[in-house]
C-alpha positions in Angstrom: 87.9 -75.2 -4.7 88.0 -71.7 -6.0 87.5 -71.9 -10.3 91.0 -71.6 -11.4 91.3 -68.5 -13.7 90.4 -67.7 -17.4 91.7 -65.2 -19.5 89.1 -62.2 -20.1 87.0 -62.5 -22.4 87.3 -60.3 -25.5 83.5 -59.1 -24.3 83.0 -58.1 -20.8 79.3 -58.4 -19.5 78.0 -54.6 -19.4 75.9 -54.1 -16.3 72.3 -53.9 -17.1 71.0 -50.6 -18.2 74.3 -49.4 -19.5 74.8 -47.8 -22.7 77.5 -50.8 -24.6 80.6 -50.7 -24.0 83.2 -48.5 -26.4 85.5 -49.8 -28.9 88.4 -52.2 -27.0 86.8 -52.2 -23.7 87.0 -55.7 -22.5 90.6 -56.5 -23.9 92.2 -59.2 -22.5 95.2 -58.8 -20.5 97.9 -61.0 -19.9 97.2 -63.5 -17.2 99.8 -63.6 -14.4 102.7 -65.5 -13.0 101.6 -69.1 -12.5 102.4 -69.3 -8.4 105.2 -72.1 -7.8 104.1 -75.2 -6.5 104.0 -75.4 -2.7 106.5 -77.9 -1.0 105.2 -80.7 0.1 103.9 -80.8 3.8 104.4 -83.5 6.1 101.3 -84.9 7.9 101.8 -84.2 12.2 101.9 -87.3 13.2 101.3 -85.9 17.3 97.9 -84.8 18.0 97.7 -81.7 20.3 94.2 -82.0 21.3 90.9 -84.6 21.2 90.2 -82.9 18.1 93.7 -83.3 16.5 93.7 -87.1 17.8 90.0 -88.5 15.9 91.0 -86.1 12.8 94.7 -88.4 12.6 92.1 -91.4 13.6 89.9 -91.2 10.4 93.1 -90.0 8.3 95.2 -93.0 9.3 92.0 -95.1 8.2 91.5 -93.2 5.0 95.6 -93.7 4.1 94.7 -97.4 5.0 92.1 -97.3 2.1 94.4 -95.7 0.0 97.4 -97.9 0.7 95.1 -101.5 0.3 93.5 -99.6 -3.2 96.9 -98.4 -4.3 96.2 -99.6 -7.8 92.8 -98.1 -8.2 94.6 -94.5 -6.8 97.3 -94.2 -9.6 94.9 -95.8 -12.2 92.5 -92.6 -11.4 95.6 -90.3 -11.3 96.9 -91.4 -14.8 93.7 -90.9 -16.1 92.7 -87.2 -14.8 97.0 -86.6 -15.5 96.6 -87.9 -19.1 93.3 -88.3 -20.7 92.4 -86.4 -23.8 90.0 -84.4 -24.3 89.2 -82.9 -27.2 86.3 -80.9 -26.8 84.1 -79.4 -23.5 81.8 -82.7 -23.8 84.6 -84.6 -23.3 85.6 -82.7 -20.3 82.4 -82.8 -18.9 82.1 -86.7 -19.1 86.0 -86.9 -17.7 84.9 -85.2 -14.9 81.8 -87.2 -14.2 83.7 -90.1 -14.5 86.1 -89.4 -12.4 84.9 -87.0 -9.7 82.5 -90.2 -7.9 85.6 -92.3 -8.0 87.9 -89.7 -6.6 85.3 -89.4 -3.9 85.1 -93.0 -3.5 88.9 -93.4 -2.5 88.8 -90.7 0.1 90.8 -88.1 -2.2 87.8 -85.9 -3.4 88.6 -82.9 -6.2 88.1 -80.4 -3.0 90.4 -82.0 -0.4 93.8 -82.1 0.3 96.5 -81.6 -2.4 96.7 -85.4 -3.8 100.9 -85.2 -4.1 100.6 -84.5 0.1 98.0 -86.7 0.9 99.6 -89.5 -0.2 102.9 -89.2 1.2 102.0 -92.0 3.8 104.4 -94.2 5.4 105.4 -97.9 5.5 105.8 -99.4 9.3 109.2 -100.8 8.3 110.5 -97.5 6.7 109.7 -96.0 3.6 106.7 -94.4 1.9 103.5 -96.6 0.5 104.1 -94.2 -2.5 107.2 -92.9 -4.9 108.4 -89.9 -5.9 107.1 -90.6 -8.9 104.1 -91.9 -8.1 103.4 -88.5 -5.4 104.7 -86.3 -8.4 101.6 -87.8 -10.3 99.6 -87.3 -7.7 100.1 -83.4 -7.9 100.2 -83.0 -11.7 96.7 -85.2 -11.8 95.2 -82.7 -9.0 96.4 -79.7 -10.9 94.4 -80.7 -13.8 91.1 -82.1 -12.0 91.2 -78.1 -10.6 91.4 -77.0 -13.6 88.8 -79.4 -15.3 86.2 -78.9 -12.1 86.8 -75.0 -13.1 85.6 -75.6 -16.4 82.9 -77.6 -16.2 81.6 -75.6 -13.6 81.1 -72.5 -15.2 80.0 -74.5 -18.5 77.7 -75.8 -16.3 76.7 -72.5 -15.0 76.1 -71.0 -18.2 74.3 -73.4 -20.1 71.9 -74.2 -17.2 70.9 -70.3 -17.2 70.9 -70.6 -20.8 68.2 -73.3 -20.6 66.3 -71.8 -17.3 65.6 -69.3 -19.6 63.5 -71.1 -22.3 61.7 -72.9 -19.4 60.8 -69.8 -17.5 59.8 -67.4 -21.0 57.3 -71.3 -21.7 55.7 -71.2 -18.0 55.1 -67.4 -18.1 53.8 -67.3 -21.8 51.4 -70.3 -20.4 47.7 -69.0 -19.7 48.5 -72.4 -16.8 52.0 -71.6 -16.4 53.9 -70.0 -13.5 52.0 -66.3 -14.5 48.5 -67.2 -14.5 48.1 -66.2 -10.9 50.0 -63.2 -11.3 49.3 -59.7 -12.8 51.2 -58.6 -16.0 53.1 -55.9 -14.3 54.2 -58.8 -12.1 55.4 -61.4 -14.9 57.6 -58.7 -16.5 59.2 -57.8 -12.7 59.6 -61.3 -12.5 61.5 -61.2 -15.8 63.6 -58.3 -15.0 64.2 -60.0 -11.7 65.6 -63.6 -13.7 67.5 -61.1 -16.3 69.4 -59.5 -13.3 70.2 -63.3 -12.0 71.7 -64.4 -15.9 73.8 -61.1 -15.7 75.4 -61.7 -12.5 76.3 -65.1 -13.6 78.2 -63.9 -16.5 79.5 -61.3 -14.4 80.4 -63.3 -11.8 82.7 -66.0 -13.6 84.3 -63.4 -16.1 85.2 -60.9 -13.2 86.3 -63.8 -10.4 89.8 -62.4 -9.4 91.1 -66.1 -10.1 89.9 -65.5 -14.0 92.4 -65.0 -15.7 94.8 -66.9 -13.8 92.4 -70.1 -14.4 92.1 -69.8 -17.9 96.0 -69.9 -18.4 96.0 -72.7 -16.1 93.6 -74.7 -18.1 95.3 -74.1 -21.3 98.9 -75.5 -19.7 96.9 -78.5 -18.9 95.2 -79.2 -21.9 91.5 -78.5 -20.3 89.6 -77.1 -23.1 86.8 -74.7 -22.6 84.1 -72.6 -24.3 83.6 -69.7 -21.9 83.3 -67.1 -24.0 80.7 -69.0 -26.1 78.5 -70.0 -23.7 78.0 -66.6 -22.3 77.3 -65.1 -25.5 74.9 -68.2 -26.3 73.4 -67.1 -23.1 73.3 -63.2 -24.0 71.0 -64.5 -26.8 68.7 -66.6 -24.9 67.7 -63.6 -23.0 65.6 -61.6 -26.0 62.8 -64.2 -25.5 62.8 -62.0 -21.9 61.8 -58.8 -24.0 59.4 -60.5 -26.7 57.6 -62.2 -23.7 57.4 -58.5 -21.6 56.2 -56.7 -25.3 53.4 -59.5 -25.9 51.9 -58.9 -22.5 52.6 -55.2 -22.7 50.4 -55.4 -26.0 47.8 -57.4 -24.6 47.0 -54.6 -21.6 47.3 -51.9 -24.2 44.3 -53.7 -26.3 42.5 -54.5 -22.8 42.6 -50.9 -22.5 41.1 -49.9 -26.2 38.6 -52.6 -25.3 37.5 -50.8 -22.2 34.3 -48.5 -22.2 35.5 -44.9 -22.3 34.0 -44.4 -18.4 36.1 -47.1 -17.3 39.0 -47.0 -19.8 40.5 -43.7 -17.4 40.4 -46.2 -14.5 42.2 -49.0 -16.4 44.7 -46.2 -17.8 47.6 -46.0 -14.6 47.9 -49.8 -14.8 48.3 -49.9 -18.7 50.3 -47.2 -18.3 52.5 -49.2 -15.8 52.7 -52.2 -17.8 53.8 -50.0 -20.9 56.5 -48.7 -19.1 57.8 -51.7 -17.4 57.8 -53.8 -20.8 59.8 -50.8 -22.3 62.5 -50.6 -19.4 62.9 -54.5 -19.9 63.5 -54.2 -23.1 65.7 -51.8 -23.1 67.7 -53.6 -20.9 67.5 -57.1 -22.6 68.6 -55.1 -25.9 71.6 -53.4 -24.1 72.9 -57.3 -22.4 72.6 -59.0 -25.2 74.3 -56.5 -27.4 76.6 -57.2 -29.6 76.4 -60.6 -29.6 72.4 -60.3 -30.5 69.6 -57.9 -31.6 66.4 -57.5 -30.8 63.2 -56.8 -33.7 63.7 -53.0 -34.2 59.9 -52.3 -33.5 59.8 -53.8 -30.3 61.0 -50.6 -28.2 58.8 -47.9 -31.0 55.8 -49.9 -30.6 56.0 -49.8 -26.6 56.8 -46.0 -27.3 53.7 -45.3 -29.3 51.3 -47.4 -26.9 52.6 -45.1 -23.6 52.5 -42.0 -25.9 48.4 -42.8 -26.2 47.9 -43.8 -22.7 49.6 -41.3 -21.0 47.7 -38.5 -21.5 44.4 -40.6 -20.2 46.4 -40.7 -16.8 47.2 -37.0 -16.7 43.6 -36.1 -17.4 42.9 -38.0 -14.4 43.1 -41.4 -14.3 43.1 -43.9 -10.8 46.1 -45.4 -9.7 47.7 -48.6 -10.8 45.6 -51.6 -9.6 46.1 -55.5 -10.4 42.6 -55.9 -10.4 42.1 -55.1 -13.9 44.3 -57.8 -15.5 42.7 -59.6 -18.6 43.8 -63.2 -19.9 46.7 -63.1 -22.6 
């Protein structure tokens, strides 16, 4: 199911690298016309082919299931039509709650439109369900869309959110995920996971079906916290540039440490690891912006350390190795 639509946020994501946005860039438009609801289709009850027959087959003995647990089916469908919820952690346990059991039943969140798939029949005439009871059916599968929507990208956005703190912990770990890595490595490996948190905020806000969800979820009462979340995960990302600035640091003083004979061999990959930390930074300051700010001396500091390095390269230095890494 694709996420139903949200309304844009009052902050678009600015691509990585950009300068911030100007003033009312990222104002929300109005969401469109809510399509009609589709009538309802009748099930062929001919199968054309082999294919056609075993697909009716398993369908006549999933409507069998439905038909014996007819009580269990409407008691999920008041629930998802009706429940309150008055916050996202409510949604989120609704959903849990009811997503299994939907499965359970043979009417998943994903499948069929619930007010179709029950429209089964009776051998002596008649349908196992009402009007009523099939007009539930469709308002309880609008809302589950809506609520699976929701969650989703909750979901989505506070998992980043919390990837980040465990990756910034593994790669600030002399036993962590960098140890076997060189500094100029880790901070590619950060740029690399700050490009993946961007495209998820990018991703939900620009989905064609945004706007168009978030109205949805407002009509039926699904509450959400989109707009939070991503700025909550804008502001997980400066650990990213404080992480990339301590290791940039740490070459700079293995440099100074260095014997002058060897410190113009050392010199291209401090240089390296300088520049990478500033470009990171740079870019973490430029994401998370407005919503956060960086230490103002992070991006000077960087600026000072390649100022004193770079003329050691230009008065000819190596190249860049790995094999000079220290410890930080």
């Amino acid at each position: 199911m694709v996420p139903p639509p949200l309304a844009p946020p009052p902050l678009a994501p600015p691509p990585i690298g950009a300068p911030p946005p100007p003033p009312g860039a990222g104002a929300p438009l109005p969401p469109p016309p809510l399509p009609a609801t589709p009538a309802r289709k009748a099930v062929p009850a001919t199968p054309k082919n082999a294919a056609d027959a075993m697909k009716l087959a398993l369908q006549r003995k999933a409507s069998k299931k439905l038909v014996d647990r007819k009580e269990d089916v409407l008691a999920l469908l008041s629930k998802l039509a009706d429940a309150a919820m008055p916050g996202v952690a409510a949604s989120v346990r609704l959903l849990e709650e009811t997503e299994a059991a939907a499965d359970e039943l043979l009417i998943p969140l994903q499948g069929d439109e619930w007010g179709e798939r029950l429209q089964i029949k009776k051998k002596g005439g008649g349908m196992h369900f009402d009007e009523a009871q099939l007009s539930l059916a469709s308002r309880a599968y609008a809302r589950a869309g809506s609520l699976h929507s929701a969650v989703t990208w909750h979901k989505q956005l506070t998992g980043r959110a919390a990837n980040i703190a465990s990756a910034v912990a593994s790669f600030g770990s002399k036993e962590g995920s960098g140890k076997e890595m060189s500094k100029a490595k880790v901070i590619s490996r950060l740029a690399e996971l700050l490009q993946a948190v961007a495209k998820t905020i990018a991703d939900i806000f620009g989905d064609a079906a945004f706007n168009a969800s978030l109205a949805e979820m407002s009509r039926h009462g699904v509450p959400q916290t989109l707009q939070v979340d991503a700025d909550a995960l804008r502001t997980a990302s400066l650990p990213f540039a404080q992480l990339a600035h301590k290791i940039a640091l740490a070459e700079l003083a293995g440099l100074r440490n260095e014997r002058q004979l060897t410190q113009k061999f050392r010199a291209p990959q401090t240089l390296a690891v300088l520049e990478a930390a500033q470009q990171l930074v740079h870019d973490v300051a430029h994401f998370a912006h407005p919503v956060a700010m960086l230490p103002a001396e992070l991006l000077p500091c960087l600026a000072e350390g390649i100022d004193e390095v770079r003329p050691m390269v230009d008065a000819g230095g190596g190249t860049a190795t790995d094999e000079l890494d220290d410890e930080i």
